[in-house]
C-alpha positions in Angstrom: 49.5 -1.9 10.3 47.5 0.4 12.4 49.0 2.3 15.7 47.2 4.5 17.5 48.6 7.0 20.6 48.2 3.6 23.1 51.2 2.5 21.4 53.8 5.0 22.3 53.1 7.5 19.7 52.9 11.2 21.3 50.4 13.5 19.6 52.0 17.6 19.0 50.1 20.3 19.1 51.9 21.3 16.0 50.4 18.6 14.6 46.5 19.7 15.5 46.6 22.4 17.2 45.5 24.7 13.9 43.0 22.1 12.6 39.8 23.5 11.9 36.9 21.3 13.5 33.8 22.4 12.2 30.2 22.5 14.5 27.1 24.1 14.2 26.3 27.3 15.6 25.1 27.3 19.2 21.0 27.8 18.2 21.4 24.3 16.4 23.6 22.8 19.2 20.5 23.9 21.4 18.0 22.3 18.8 19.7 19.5 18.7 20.1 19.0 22.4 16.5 19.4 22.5 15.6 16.9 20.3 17.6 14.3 21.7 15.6 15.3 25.3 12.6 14.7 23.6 13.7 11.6 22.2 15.0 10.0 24.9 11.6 11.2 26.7 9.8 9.3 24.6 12.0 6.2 24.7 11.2 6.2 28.5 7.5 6.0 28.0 7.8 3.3 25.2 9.9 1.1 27.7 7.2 2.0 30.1 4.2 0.9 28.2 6.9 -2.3 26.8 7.0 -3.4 30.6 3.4 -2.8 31.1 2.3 -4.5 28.0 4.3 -7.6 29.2 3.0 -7.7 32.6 -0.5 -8.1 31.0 0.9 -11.0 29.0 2.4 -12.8 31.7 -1.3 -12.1 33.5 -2.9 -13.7 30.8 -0.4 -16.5 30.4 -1.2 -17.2 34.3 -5.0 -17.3 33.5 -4.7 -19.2 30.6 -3.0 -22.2 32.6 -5.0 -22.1 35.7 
């Protein structure tokens, strides 16, 4: 059966708190950070031109049935 700490199990520092939780140096958190900004820049304008694109269609759709 799986539980997790929603059902009443309490998590110890004991437990975790010694853990090692490996992540990459602060130059590749940067990198990284700037990649997903350019990403997500570029996923704007493809939307953009996506909308564009399908007010043309919906032009040409009225033209076509006029």
């Amino acid at each position: 059966m799986i539980s997790g700490i929603r059902d009443g199990k309490s998590i110890k520092y004991k437990d975790f708190g010694e853990m090692y939780i490996p992540y990459p140096k602060i130059e590749e958190q940067i990198e990284i950070g700037q990649e997903l900004s350019n990403d997500s820049e570029l996923l704007e304008i493809e939307s953009q031109i996506l909308e564009i694109t399908s007010g043309f269609l919906e032009l040409e759709k009225v033209k076509i049935y006029e």
